[in-house]
N, CA, C and O of each residue as an XYZ file, in Angstrom:
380
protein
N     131.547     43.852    120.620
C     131.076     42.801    119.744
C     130.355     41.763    120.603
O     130.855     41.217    121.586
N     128.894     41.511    120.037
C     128.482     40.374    120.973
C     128.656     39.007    120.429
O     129.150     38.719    119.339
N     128.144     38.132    121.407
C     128.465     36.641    120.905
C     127.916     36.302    119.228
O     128.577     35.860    118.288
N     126.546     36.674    119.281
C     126.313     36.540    117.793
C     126.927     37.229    116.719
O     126.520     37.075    115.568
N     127.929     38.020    117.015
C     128.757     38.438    115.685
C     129.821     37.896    115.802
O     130.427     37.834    114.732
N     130.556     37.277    117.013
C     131.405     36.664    117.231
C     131.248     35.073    116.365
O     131.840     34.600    115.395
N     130.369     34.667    117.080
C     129.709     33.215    116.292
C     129.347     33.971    114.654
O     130.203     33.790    113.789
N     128.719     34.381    114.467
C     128.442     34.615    112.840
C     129.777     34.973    112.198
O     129.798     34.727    110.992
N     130.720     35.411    112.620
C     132.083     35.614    112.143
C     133.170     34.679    111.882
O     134.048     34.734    111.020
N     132.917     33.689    112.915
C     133.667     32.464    113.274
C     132.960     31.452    112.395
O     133.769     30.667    111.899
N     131.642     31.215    112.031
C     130.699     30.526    111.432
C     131.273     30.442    110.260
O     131.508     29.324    109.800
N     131.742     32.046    109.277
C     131.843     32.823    108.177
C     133.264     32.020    107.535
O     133.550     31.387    106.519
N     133.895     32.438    108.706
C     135.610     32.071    108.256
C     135.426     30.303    108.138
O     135.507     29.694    107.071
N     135.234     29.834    109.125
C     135.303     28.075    108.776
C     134.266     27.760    107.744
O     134.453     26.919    106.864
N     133.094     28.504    107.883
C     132.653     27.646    106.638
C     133.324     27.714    105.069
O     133.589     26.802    104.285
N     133.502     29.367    104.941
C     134.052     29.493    103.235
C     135.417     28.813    103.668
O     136.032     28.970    102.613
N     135.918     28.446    104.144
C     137.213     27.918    104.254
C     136.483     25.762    104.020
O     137.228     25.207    103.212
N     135.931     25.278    104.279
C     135.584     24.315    104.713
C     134.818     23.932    103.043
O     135.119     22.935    102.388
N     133.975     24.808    102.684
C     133.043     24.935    101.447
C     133.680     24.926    100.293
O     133.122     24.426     99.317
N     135.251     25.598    100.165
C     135.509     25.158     98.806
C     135.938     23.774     98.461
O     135.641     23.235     97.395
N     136.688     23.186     99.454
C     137.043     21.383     98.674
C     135.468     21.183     98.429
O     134.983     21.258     97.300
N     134.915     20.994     99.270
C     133.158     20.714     99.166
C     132.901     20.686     97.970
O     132.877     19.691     97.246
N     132.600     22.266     97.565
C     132.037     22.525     96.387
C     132.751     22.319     94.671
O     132.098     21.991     93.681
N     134.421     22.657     94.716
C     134.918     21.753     93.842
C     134.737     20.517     93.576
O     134.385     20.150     92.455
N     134.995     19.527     94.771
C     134.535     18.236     95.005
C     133.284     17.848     93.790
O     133.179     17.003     92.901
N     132.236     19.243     94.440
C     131.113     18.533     93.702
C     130.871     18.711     92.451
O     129.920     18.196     91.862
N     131.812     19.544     91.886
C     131.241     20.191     90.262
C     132.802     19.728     89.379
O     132.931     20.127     88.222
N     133.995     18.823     90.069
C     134.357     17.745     89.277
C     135.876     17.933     89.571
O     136.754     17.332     88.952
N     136.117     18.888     90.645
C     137.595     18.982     90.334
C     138.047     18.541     91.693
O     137.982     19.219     92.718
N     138.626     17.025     91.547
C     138.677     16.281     92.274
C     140.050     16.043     92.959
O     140.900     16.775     92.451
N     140.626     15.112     94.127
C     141.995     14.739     94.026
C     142.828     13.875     93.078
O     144.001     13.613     93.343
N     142.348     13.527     92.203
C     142.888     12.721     91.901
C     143.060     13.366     89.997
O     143.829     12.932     89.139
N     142.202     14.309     89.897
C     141.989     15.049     88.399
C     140.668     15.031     88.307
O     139.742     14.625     89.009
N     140.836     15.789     86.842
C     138.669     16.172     86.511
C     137.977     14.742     86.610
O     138.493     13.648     86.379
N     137.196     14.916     86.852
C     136.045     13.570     86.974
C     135.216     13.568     85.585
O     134.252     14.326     85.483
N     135.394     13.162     85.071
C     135.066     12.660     83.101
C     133.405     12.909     83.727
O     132.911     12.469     84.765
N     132.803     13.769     82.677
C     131.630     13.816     82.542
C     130.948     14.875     83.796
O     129.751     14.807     84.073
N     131.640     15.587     84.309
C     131.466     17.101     85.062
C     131.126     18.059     84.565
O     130.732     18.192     83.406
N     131.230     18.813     85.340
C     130.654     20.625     84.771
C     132.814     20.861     84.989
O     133.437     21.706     84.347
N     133.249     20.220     85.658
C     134.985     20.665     85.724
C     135.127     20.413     83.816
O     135.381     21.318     83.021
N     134.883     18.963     83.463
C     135.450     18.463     82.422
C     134.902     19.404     80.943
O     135.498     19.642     79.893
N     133.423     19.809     81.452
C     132.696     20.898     80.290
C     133.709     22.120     80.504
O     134.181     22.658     79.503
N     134.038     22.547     81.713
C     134.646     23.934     81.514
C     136.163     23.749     81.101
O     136.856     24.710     80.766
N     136.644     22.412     81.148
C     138.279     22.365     80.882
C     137.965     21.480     79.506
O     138.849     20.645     79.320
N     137.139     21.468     78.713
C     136.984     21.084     77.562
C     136.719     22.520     76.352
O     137.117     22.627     75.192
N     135.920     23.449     77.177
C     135.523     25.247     76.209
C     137.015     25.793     76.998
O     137.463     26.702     76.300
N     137.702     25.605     77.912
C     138.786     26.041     77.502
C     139.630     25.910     76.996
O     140.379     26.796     76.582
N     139.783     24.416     76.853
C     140.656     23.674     75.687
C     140.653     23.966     74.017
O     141.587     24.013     73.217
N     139.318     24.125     73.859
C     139.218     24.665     72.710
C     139.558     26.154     72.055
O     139.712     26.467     70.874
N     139.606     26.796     73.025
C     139.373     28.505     72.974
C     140.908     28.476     73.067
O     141.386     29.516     72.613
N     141.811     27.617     73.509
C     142.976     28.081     73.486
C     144.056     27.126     72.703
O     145.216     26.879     73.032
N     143.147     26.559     71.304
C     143.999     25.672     70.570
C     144.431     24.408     70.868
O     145.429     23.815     70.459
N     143.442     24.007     71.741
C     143.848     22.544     72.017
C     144.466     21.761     73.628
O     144.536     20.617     74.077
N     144.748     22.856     73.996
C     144.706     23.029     75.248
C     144.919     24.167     76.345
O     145.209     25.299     75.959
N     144.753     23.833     77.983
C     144.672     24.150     78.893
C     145.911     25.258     79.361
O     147.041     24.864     79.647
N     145.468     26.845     79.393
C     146.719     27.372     79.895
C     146.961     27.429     81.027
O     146.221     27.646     81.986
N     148.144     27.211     80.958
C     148.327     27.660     82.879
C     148.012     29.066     83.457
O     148.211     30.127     82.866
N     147.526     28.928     84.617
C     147.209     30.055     84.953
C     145.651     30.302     84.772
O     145.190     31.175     85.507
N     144.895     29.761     84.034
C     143.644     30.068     83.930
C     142.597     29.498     85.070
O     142.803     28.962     86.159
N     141.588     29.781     84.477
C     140.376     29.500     85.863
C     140.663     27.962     86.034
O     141.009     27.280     86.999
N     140.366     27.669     84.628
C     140.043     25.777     85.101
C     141.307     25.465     85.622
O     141.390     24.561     86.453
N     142.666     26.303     85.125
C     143.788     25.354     85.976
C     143.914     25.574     87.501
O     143.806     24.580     88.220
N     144.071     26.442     87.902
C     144.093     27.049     89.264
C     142.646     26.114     90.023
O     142.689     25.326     90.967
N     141.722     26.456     89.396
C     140.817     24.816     90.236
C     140.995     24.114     90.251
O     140.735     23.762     91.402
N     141.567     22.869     89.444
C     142.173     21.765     89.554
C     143.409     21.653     90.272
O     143.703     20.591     90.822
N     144.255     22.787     90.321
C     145.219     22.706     91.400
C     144.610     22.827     92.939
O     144.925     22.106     93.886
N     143.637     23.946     92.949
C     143.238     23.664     94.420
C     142.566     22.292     94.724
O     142.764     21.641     95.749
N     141.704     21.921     93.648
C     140.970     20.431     94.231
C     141.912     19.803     94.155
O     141.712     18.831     94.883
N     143.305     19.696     93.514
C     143.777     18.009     93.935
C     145.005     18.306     95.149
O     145.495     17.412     95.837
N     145.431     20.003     95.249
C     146.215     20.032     96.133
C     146.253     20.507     97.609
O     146.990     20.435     98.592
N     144.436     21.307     97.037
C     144.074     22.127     98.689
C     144.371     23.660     98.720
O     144.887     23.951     97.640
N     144.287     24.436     99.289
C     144.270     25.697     99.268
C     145.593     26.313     99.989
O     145.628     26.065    101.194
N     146.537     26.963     99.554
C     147.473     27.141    100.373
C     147.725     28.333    101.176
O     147.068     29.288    100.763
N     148.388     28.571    102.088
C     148.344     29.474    103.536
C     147.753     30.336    103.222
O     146.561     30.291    103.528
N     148.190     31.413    102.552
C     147.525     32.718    101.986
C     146.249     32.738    100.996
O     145.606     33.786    100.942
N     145.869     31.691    100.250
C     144.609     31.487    100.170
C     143.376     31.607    101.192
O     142.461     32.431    101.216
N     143.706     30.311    102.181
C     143.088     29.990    103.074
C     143.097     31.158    104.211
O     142.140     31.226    104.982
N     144.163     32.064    104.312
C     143.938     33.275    105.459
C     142.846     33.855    104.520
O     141.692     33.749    104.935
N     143.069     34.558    103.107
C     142.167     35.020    102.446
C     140.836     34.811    102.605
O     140.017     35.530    103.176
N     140.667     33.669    102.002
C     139.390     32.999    101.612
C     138.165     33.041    103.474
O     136.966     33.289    103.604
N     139.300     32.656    104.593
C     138.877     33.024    105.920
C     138.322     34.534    106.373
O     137.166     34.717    106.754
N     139.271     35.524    106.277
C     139.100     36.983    106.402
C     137.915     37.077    105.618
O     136.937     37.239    106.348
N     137.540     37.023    103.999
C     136.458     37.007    103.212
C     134.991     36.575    103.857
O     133.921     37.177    103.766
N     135.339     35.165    104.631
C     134.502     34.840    105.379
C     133.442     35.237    106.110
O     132.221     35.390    106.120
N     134.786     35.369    106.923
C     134.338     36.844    108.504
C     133.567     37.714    107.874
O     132.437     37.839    108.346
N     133.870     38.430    106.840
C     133.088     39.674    106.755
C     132.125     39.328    106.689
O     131.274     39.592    107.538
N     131.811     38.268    105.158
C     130.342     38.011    104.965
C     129.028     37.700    106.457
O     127.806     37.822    106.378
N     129.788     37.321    107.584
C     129.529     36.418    108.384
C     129.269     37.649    109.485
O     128.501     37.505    110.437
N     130.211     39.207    109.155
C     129.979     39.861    109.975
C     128.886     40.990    109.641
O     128.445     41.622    110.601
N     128.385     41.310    108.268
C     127.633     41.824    107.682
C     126.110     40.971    107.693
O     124.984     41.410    107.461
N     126.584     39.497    108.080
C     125.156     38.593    108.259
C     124.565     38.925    109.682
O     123.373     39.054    109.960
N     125.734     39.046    110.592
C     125.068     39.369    111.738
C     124.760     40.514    112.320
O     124.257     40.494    113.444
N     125.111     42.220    111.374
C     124.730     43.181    111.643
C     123.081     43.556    110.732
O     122.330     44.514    110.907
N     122.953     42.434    109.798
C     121.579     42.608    109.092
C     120.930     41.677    110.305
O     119.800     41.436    109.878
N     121.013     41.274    111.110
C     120.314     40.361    112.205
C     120.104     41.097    112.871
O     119.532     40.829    113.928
């Protein structure tokens, strides 16, 4: 393995690891709860409806709002890392 798959691998894992608070952050699912007037609050509003009024556990919008206000936990974050790498190692064998 050379340095550039090493670095594109290492690149891979910290960034998707680094990118999801980021990107929750930005589309509303915050620490503190949804941010009123989001694309979080549109999608936990069509699921609210679709399921009688409210939010089930277990669904997409809940499990995002648990990671944005609580963070990603161990086995996520090994996940979401390993996932990384690959992308990161498939970026640097198309290089």
């Amino acid at each position: 393995m050379g340095l550039l798959s090493f670095c594109a691998i290492a690149a891979g894992a910290a960034g998707s690891v680094a990118a999801v608070p980021l990107v929750l952050g930005a589309v509303g699912f915050g620490a503190t709860g949804i941010v009123a007037g989001s694309v979080a609050a549109k999608m936990m509003s069509v699921a609210a409806i679709a399921n009688g009024g409210g939010v089930a556990a277990g669904s997409t919008v809940a499990v995002l709002q648990s990671v944005g206000m609580a963070g990603l936990g161990g086995a996520a974050t090994a996940a979401l890392g390993s996932a990384g790498g690959v992308v990161g190692a498939v970026i640097a064998a198309i290089v």
